[in-house]
Backbone as CSV, one residue per row, in Angstrom:
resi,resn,N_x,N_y,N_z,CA_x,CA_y,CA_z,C_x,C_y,C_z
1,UNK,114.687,94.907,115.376,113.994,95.051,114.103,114.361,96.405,113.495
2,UNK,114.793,96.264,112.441,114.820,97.339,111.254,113.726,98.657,111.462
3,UNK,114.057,100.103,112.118,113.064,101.083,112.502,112.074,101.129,110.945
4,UNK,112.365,100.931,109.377,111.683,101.382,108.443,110.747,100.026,108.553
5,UNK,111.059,98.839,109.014,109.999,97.774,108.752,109.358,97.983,109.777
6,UNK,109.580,98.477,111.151,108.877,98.454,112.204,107.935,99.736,112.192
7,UNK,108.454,100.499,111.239,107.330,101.982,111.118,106.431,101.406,110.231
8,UNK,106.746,100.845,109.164,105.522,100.353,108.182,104.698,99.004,108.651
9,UNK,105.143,98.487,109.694,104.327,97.889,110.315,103.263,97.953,111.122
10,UNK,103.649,99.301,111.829,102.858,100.603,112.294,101.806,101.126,112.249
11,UNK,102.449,101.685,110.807,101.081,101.841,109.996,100.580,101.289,109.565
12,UNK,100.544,100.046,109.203,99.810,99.066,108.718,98.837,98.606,109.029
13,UNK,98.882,98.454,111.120,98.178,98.279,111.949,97.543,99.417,112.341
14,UNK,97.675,100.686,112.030,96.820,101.927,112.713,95.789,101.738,111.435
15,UNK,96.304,102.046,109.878,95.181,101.884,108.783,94.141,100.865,109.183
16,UNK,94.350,99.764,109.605,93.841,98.329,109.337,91.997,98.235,109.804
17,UNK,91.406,98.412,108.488,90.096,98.469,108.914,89.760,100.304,109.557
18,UNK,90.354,100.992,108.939,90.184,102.228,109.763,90.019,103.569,108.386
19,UNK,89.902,102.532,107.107,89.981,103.139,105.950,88.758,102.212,105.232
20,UNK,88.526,102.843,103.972,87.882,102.604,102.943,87.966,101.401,102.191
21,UNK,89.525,101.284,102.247,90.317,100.030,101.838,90.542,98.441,102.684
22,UNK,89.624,98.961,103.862,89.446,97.658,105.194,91.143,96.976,105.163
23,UNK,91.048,95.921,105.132,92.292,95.322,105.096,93.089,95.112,103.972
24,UNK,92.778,95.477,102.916,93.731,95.789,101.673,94.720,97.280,101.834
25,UNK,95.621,96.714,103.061,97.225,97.717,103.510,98.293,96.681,103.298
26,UNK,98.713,97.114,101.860,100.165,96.569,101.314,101.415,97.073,102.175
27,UNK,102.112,96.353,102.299,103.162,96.537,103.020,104.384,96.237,102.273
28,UNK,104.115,94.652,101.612,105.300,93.707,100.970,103.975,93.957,99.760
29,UNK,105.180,93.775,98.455,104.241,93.596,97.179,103.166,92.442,96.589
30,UNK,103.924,91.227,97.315,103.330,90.071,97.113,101.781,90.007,98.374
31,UNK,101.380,90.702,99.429,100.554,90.488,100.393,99.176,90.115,99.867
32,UNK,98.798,90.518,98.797,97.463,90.430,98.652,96.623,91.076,97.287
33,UNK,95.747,90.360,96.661,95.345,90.999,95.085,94.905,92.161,95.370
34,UNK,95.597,92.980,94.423,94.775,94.076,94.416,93.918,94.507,94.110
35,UNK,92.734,94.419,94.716,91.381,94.364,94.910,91.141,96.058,95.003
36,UNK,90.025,97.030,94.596,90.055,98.163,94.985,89.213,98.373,95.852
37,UNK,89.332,99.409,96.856,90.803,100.296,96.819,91.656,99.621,97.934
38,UNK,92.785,100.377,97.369,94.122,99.462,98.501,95.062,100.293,98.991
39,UNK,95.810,100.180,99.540,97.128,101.390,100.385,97.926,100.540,100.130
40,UNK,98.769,101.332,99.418,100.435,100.493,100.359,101.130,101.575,101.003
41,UNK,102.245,101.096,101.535,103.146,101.726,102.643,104.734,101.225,101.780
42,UNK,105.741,102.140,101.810,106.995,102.217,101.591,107.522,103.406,102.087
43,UNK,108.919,102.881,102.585,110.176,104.132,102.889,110.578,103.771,102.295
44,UNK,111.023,104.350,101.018,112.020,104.741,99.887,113.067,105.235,100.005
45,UNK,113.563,106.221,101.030,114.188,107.230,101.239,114.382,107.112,102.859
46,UNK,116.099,106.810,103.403,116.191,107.049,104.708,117.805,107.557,104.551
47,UNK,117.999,108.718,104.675,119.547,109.118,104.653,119.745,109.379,106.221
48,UNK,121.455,109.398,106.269,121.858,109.196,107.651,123.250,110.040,107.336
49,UNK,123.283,110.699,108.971,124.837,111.559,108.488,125.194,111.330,110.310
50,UNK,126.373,111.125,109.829,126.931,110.805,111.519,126.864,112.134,112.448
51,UNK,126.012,112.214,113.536,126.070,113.067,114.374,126.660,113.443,115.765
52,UNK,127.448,111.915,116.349,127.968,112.313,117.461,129.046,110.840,117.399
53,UNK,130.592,111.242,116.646,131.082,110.247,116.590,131.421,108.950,118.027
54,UNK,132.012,110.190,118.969,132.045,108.915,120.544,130.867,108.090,120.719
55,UNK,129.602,108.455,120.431,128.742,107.433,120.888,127.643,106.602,119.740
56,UNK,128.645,106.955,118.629,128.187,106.671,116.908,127.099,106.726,116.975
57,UNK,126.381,107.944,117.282,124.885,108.029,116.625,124.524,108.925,115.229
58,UNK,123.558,108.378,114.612,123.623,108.304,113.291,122.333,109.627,113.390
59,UNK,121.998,110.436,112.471,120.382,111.288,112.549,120.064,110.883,111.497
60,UNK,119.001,110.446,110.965,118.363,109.973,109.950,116.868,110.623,109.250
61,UNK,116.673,111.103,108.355,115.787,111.852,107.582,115.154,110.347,106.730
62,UNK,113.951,110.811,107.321,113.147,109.220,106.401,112.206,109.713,106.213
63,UNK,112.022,109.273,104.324,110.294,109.307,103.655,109.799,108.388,103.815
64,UNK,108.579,108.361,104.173,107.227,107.524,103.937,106.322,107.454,102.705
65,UNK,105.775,106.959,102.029,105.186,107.155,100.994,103.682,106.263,101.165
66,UNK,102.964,106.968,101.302,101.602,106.048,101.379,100.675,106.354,100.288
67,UNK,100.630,104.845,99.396,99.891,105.349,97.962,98.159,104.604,98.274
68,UNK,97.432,105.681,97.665,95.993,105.542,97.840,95.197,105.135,96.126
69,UNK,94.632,103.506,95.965,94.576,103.647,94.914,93.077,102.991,94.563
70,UNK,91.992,103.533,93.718,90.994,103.181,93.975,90.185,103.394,92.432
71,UNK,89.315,102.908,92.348,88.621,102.619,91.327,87.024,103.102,91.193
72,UNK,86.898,103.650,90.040,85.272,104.132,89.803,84.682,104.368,88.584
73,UNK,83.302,104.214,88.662,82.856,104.152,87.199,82.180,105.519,87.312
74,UNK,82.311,106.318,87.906,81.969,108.152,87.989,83.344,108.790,87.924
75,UNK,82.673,110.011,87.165,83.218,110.992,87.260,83.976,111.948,88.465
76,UNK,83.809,111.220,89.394,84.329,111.835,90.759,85.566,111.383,91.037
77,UNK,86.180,110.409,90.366,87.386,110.123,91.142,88.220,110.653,91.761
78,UNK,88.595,111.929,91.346,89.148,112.760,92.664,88.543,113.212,93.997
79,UNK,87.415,113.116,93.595,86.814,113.195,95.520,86.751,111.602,95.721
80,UNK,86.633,110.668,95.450,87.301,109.672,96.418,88.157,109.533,96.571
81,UNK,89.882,110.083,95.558,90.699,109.758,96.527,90.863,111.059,97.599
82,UNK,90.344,112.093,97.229,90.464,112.912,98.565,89.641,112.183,99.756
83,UNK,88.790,111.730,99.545,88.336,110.896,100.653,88.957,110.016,101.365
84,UNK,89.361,108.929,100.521,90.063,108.305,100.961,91.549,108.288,101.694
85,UNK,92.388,109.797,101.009,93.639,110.231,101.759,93.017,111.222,103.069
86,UNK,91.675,111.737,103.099,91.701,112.055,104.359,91.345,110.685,105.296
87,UNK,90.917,110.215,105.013,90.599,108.803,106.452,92.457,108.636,106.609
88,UNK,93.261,108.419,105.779,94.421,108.092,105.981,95.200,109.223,106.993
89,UNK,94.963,110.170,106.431,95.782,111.613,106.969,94.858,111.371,108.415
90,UNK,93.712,111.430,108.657,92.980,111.381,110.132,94.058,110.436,111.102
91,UNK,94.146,109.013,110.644,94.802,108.184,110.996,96.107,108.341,111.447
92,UNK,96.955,108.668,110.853,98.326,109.228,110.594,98.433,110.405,111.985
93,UNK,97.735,111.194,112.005,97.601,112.449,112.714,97.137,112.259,114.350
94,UNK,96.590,110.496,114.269,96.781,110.440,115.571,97.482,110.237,116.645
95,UNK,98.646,109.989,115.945,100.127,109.948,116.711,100.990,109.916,115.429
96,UNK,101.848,110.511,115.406,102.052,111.146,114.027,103.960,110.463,114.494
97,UNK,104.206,110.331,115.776,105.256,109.621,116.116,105.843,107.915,115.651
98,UNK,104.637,107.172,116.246,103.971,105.957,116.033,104.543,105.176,117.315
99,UNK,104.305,106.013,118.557,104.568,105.159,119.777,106.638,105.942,119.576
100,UNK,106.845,107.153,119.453,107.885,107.664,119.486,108.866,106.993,118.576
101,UNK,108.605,106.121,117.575,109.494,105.422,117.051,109.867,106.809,116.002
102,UNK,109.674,107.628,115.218,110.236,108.802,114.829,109.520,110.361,115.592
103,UNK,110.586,111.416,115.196,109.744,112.481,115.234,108.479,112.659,114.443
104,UNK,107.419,114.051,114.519,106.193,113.907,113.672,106.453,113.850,112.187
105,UNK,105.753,112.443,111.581,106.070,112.540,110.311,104.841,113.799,109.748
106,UNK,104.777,114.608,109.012,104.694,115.411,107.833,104.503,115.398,106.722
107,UNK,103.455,115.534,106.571,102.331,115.771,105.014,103.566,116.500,104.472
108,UNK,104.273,116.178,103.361,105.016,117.171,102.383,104.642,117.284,101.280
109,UNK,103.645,116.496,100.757,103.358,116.448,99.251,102.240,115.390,98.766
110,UNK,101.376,115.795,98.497,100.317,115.004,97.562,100.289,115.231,96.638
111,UNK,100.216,113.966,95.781,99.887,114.180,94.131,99.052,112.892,93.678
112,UNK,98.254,112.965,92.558,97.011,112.518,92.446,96.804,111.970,90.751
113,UNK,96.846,111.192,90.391,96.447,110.936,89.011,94.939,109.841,88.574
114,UNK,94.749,109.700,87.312,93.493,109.056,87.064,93.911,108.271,85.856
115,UNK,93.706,107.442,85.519,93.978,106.737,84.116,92.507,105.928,83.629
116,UNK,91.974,106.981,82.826,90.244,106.776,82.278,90.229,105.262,81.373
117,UNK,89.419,104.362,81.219,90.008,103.369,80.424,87.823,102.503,80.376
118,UNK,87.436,103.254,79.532,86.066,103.200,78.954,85.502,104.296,79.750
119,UNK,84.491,102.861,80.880,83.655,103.284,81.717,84.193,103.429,83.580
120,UNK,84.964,102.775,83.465,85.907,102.742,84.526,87.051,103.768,84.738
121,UNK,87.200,104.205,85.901,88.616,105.396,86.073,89.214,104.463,87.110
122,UNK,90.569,104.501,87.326,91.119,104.391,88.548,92.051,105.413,88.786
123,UNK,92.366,105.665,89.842,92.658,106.799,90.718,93.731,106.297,92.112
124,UNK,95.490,107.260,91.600,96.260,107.440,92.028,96.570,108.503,93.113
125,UNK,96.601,108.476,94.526,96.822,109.177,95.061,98.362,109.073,95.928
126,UNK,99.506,109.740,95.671,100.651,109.716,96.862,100.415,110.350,97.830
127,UNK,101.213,110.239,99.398,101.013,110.942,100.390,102.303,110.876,100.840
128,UNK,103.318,111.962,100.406,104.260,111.273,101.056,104.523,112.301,102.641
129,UNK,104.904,111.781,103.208,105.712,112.134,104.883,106.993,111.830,104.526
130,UNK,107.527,112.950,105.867,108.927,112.848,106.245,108.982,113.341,107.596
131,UNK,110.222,112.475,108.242,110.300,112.546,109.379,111.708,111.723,109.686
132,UNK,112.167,111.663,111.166,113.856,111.797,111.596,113.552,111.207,112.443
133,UNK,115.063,110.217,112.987,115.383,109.923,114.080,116.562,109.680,114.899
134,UNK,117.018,109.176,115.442,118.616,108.642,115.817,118.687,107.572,116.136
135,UNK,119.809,106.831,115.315,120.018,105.627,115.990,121.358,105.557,116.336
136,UNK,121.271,104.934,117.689,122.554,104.490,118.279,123.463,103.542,117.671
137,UNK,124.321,103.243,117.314,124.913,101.826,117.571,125.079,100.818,118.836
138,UNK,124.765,100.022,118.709,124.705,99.184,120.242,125.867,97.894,120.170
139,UNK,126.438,98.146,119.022,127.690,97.139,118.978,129.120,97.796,120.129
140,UNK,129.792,96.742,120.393,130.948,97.425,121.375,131.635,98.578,120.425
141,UNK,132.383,99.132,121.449,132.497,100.036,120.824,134.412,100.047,119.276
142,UNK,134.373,100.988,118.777,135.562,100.370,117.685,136.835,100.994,118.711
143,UNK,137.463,99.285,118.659,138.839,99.325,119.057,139.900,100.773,118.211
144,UNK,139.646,101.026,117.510,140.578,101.915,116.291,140.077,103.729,116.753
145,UNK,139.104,103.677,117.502,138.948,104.734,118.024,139.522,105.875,119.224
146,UNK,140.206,106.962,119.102,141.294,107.429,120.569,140.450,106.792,121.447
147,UNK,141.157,106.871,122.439,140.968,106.904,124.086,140.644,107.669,124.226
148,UNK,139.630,108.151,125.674,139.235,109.410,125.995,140.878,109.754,126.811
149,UNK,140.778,110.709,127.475,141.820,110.984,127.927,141.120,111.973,128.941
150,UNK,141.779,111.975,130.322,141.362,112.301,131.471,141.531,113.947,131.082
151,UNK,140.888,114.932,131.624,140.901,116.862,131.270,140.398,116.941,132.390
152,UNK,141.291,118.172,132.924,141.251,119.076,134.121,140.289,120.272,133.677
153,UNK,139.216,120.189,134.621,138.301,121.190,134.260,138.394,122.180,135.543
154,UNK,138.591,123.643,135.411,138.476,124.421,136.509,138.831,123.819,137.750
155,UNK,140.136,122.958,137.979,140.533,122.554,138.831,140.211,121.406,139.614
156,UNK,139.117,120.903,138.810,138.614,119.589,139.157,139.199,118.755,138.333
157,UNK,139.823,117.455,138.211,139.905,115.832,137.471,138.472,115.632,137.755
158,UNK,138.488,115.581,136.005,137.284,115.111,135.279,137.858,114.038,134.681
């Protein structure tokens, strides 16, 4: 399985009922009406730069983006979504790996909006993380690649 579907699956299951939003954790766009309040989960962002050509492993820098989005007929809407991104951030922070599938992902940035519309506000919160990993290739290996070639080390055949 794909590490970005298997991380947002992750989280999907750590949020689940562990937030404000009970089981309204979007994953896929189509999952469920959006009912308030709701989470979704996306990696947007996974770059990769080859790090060890003999054994083609790749290091990979991946965002997370977890949007917090919720609805109110008070004036507070920013303290619920601070509320609501801390139950998330609590969550997140309890293994911040997700069973080692990346290094600790990382609070890098929150940002927060409101769109007033009478008596009703609803309320935008991002959370995004970032975090790395390596992946191997597990295909044989490429025919088109040198041979190793046997090296005499300090008098030993290596």
């Amino acid at each position: 399985m794909q590490l970005r579907k298997e991380l947002r699956k992750r989280i999907k299951k750590r949020l689940l009922n562990q937030t404000s939003a009970g089981e309204k954790i979007n994953v896929n766009p189509s999952e469920f009406d959006r009912k308030f309040p709701f989470i979704e989960v996306f990696t947007p962002i996974d770059e990769s730069e080859l790090i060890s050509n003999s054994i083609r492993a790749t290091g990979h820098k991946l965002q997370v983006i977890i949007d917090a989005v919720t609805e109110s007929d008070k004036e507070d809407i920013y303290d619920a979504l601070d509320d609501l991104a801390e139950e998330i951030e609590t969550q997140v922070e309890k293994d911040e790996t997700f069973g080692n599938l990346t290094s600790s992902l990382v609070l890098t940035k929150t940002e927060s909006d409101a769109v007033y519309e009478g008596k009703r506000t609803t309320g935008f919160m991002r959370l995004t993380y970032e975090g790395s990993y390596v992946k191997q290739k597990t295909s044989k290996a490429d025919p088109n690649l040198p041979k190793f070639k046997e090296i005499q080390i300090g008098g030993m055949d290596a």
